[in-house]
N, CA and C atoms as a LAMMPS dump frame, in Angstrom:
ITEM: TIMESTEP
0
ITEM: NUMBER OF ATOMS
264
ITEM: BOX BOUNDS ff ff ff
-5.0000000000000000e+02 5.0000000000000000e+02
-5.0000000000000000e+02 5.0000000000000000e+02
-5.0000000000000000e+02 5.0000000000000000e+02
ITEM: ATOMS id mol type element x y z
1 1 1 N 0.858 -1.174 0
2 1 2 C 0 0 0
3 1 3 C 0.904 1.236 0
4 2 1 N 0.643 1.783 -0.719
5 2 2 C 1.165 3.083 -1.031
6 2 3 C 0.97 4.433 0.368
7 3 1 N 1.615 5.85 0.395
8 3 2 C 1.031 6.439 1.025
9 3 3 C -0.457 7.444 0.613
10 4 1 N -0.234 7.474 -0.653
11 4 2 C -1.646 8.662 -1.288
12 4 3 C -2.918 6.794 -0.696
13 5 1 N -3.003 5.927 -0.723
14 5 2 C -3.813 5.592 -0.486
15 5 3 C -4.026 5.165 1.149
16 6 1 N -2.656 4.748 1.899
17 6 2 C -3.275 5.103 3.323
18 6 3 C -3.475 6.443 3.582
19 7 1 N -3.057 7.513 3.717
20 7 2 C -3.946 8.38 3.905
21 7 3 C -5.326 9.101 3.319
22 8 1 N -5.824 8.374 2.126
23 8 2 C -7.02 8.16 1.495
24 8 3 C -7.919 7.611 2.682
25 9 1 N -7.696 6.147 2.994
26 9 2 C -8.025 5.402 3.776
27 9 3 C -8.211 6.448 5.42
28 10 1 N -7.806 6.728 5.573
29 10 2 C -7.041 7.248 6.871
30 10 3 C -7.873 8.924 7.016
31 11 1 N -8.075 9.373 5.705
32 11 2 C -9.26 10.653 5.684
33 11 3 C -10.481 9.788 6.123
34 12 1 N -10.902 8.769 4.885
35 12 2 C -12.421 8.649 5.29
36 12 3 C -12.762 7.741 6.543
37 13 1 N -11.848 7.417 7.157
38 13 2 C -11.874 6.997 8.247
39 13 3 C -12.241 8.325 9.363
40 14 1 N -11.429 8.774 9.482
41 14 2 C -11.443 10.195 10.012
42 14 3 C -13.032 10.757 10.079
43 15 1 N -13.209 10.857 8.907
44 15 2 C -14.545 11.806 8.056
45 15 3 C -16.024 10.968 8.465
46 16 1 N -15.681 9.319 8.622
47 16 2 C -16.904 8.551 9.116
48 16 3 C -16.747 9.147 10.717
49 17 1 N -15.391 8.83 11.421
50 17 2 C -15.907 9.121 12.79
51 17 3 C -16.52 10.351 13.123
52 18 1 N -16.363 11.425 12.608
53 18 2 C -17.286 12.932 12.604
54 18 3 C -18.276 12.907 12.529
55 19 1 N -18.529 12.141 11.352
56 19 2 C -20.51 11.851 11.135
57 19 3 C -20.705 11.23 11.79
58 20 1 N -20.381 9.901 12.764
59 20 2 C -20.736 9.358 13.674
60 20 3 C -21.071 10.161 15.054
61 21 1 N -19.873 10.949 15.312
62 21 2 C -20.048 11.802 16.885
63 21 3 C -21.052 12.749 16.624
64 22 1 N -21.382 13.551 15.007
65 22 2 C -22.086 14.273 15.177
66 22 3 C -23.271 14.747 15.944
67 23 1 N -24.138 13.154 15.644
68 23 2 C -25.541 13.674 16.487
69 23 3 C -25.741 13.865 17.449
70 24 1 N -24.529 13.437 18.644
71 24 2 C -24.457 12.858 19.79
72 24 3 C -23.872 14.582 20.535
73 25 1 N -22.976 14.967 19.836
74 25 2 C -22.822 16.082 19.702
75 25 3 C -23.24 17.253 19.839
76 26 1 N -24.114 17.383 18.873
77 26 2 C -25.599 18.404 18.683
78 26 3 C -26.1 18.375 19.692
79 27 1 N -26.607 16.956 20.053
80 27 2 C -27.709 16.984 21.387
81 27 3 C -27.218 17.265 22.368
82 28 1 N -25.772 17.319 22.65
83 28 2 C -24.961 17.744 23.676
84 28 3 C -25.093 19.286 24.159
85 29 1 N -24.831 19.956 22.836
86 29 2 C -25.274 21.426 22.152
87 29 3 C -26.432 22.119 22.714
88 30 1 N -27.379 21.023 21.898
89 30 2 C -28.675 21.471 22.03
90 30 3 C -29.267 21.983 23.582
91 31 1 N -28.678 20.797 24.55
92 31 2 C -29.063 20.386 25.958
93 31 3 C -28.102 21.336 26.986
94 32 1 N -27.091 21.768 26.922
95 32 2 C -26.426 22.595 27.411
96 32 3 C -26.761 24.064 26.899
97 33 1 N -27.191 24.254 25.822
98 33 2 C -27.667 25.511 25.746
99 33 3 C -28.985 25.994 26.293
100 34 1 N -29.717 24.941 26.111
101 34 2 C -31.159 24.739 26.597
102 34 3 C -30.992 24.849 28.234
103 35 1 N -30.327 24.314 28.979
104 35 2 C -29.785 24.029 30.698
105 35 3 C -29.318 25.599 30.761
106 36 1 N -28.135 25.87 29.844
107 36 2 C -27.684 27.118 30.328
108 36 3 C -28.539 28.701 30.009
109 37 1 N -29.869 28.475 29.28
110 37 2 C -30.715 29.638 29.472
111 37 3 C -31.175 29.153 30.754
112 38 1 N -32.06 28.417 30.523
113 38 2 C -32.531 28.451 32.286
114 38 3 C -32.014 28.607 32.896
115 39 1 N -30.713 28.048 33.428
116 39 2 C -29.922 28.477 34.393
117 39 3 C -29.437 30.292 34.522
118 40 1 N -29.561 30.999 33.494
119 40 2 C -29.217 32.321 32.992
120 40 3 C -30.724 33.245 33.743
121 41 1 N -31.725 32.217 33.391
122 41 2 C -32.943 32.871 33.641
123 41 3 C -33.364 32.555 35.067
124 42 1 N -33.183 31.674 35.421
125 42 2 C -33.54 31.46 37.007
126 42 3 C -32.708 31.827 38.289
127 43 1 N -30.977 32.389 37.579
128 43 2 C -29.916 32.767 38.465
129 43 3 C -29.875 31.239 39.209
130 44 1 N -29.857 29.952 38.822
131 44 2 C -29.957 28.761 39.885
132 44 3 C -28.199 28.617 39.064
133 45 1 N -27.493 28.397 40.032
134 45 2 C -25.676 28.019 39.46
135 45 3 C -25.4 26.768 39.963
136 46 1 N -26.074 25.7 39.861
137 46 2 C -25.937 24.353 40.131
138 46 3 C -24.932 23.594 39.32
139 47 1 N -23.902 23.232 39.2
140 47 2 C -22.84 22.57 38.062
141 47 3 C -24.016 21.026 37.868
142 48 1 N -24.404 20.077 38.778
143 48 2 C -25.158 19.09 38.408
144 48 3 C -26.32 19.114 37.435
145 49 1 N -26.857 20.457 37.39
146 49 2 C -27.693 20.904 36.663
147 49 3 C -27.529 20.971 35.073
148 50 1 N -26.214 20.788 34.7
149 50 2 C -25.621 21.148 33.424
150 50 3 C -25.189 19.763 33.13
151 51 1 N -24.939 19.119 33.995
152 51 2 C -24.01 17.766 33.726
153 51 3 C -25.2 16.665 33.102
154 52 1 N -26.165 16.551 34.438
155 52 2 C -27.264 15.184 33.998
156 52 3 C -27.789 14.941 32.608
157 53 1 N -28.366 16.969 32.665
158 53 2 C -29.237 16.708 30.901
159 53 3 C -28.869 16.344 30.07
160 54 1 N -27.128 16.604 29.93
161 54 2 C -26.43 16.384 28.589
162 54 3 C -25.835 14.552 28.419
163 55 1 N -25.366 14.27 30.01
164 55 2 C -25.199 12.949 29.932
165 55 3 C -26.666 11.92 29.472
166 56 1 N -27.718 12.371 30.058
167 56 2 C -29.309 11.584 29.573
168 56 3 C -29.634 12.07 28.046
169 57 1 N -29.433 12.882 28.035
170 57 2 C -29.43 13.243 26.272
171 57 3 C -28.603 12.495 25.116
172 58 1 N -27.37 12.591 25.671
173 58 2 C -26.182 11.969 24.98
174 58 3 C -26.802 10.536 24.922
175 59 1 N -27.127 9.954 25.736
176 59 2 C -26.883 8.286 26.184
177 59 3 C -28.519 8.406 25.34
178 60 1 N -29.209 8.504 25.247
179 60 2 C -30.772 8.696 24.427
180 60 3 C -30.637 8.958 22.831
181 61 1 N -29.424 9.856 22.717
182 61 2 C -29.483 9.767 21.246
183 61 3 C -28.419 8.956 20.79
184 62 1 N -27.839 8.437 21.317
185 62 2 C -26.778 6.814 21.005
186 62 3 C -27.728 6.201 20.845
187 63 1 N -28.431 5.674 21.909
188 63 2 C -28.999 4.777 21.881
189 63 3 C -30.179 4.876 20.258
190 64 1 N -30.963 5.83 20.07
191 64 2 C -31.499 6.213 18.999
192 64 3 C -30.343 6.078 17.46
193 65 1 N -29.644 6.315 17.869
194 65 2 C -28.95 6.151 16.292
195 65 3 C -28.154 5.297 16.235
196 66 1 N -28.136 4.349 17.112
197 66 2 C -26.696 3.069 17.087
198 66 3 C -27.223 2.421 15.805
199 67 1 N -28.102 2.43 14.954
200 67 2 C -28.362 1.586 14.202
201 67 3 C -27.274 2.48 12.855
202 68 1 N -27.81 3.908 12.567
203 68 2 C -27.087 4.659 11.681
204 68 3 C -25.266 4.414 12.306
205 69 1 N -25.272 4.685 13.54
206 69 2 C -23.885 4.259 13.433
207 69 3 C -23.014 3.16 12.963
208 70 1 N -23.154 1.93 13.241
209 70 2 C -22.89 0.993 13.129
210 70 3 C -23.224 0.568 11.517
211 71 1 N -24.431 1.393 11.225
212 71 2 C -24.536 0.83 9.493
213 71 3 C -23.461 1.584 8.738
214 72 1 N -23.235 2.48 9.06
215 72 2 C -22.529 3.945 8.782
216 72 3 C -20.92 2.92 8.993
217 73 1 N -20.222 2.249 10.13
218 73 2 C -18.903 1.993 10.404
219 73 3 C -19.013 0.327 9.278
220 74 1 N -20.001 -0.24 9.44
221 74 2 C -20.007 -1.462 8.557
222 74 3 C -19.508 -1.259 7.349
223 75 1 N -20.233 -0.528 6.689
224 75 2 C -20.626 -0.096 5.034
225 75 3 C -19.014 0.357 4.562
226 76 1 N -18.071 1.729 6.198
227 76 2 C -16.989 1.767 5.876
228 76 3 C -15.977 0.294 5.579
229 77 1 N -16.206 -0.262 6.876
230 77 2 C -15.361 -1.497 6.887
231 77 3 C -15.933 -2.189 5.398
232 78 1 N -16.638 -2.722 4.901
233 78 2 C -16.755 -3.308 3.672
234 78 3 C -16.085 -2.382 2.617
235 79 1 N -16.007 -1.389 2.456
236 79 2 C -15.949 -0.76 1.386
237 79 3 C -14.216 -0.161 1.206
238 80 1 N -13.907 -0.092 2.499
239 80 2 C -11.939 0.573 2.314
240 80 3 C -11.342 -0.504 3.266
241 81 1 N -11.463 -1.317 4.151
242 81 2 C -10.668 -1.735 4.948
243 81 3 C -10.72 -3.323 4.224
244 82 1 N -11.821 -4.045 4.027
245 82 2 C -11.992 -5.287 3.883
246 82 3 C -11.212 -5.897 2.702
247 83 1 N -11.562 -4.816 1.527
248 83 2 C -10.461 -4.838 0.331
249 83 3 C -8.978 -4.817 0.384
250 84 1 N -8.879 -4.201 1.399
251 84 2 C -7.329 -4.302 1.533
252 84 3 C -6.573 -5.556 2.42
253 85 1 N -7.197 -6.054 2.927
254 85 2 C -7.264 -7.535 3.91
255 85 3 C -7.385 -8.364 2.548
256 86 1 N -8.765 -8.22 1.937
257 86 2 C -8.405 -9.793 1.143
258 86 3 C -7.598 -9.253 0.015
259 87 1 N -6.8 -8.323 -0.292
260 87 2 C -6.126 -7.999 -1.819
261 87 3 C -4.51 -8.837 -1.077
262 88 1 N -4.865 -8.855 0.36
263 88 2 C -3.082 -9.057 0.557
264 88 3 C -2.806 -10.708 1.1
């Protein structure tokens, strides 16, 4: 294997794990911004207050998209890694 193609390999590897963390991400986003108005609006400065929503959020939208993930890391593994296992 050459280097222009491991690091071919080695981008879309990269580029799947991004789209993978993404959603998980967002909702992280979403839930800490959402925690930190209220918290802005109620003057309440609780650090636990910021922590739970985003950990129950996070763990809710894994759980919701493990299917896109995993179809998403398969489809990679068949398509750049598997070829290079049986070519050698």
């Amino acid at each position: 294997m050459n280097d222009v193609a491991f690091f071919d390999i080695l981008r879309q590897g990269l580029w799947v794990s991004v789209i993978m963390a993404a959603p998980m991400l967002a909702a992280a986003l979403v839930a800490g911004l959402s925690v930190g108005l209220v918290q802005a609006l109620t003057s309440v400065q609780e650090m636990t207050l910021t922590f739970v929503p985003k950990i129950i959020t996070m763990l809710v939208v894994f759980w919701v998209s493990m299917s896109f993930m995993s179809g998403m890391l398969v489809e990679y593994f068949h398509a750049e890694i598997l070829p290079l296992v049986v070519g050698n």
